[in-house]
C-alpha positions in Angstrom: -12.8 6.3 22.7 -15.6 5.4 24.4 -15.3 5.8 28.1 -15.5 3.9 31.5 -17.5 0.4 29.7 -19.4 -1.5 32.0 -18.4 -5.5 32.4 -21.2 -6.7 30.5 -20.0 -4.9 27.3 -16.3 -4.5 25.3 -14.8 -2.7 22.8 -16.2 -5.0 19.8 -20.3 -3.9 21.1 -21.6 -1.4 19.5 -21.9 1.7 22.3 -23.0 5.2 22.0 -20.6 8.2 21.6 -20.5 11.8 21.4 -18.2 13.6 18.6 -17.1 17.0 19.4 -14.3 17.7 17.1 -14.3 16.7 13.1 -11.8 13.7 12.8 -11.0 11.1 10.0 -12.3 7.9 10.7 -13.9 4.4 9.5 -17.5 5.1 9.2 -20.1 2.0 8.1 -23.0 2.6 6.3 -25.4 0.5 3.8 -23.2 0.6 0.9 -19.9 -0.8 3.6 -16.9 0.5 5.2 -15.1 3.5 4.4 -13.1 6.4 5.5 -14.4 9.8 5.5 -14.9 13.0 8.1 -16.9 12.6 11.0 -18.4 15.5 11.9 -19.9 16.4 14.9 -23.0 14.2 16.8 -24.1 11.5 17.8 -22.8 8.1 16.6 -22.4 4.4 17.8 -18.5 3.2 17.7 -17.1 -0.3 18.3 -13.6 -1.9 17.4 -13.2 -3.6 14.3 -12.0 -7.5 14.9 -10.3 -7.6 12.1 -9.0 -3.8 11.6 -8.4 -3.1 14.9 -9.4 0.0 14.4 -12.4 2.0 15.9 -15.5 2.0 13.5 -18.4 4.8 13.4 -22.0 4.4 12.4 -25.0 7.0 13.0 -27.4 6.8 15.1 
């Protein structure tokens, strides 16, 4: 996922992140959690706690 993190942030922070390719992910919007395409563009990704899976939101 995201790439090369610098100390002063982890997985859990929300970071910025480039789709190129459609995939199936978590994505989180007003209305909550849920999986559904991504499609390509810019997003913000950080790792569930309780999941442990990566979650997307747009930017």
């Amino acid at each position: 996922m995201p790439t090369d993190p610098t100390p002063e942030t982890t997985d859990y922070d929300w970071q910025p992140y480039q789709v190129l390719v459609p995939r199936v992910g978590l994505v989180l919007d007003r209305h909550g959690l849920r999986t559904q395409i991504i499609w390509p563009g810019e997003y913000l990704v950080r790792k569930s706690r309780s999941l442990r899976k990566w979650m997307y939101r747009h930017r």
